[in-house]
N, C-alpha and C positions, 0 to 999 in steps of 0.2 A: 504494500500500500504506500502511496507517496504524495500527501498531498500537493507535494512543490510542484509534480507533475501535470494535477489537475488545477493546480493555478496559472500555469504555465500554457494550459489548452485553455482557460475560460479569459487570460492576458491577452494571448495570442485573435481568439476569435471578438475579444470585448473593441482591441484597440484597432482592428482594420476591416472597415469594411468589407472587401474584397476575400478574408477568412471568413468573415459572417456567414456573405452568400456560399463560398464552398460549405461550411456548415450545414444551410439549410437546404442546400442539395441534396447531402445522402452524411446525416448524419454520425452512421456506424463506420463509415470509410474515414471520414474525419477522425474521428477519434481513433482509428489505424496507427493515425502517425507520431504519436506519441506515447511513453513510456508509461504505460497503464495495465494492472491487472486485467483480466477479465471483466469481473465488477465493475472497475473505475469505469472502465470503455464505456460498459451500456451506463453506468451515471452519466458521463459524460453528452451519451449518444441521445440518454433521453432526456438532459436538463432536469435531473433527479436533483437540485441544489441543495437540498433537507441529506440528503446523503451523503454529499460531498461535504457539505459543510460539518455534516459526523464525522467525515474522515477527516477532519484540522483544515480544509480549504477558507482562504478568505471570506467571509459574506459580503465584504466589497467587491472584491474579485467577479464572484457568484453575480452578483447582482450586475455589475458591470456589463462581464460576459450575456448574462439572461438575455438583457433589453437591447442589446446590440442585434440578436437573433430576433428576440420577438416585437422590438420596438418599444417608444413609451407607454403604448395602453396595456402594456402584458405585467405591471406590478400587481396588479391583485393577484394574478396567476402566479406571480413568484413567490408570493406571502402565502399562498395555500401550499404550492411545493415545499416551502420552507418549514411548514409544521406538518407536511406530512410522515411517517413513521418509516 
């Protein structure tokens, strides 16, 4: 488990657009290219952020990455991710 890893994918797709859209293309391929468990992967792959941020991930980070993928109307959707179990 590594959170640096998954800060590093949720940095990486937060701060460029252009990884967004690769993101929202095929998100399981996305998270291919970086240094992640199995687990991490689909956290990553399905913006599980209530998960990642179990595993020590930033919630700046998290949240950064999120809204870059899903835009600014998608915070209520990250606030229910976030207490999800």
């Amino acid at each position: 488990m590594s959170s640096h890893a998954l800060e590093k994918a949720m940095w990486t797709v937060g701060t460029s657009p252009a990884e967004a859209e690769k993101f929202r293309q095929s998100p399981a391929a996305y998270a291919e290219q970086f240094n992640l468990d199995a687990d991490e992967k689909i956290s990553l792959a399905t913006l599980a952020v209530g998960d990642m941020a179990r595993r020590g991930a930033s919630t700046l980070l998290l949240l950064m990455g999120f809204m870059a993928v899903n835009g600014p109307g998608g915070m209520g959707e990250y606030m229910q991710r976030m207490n999800q179990k």
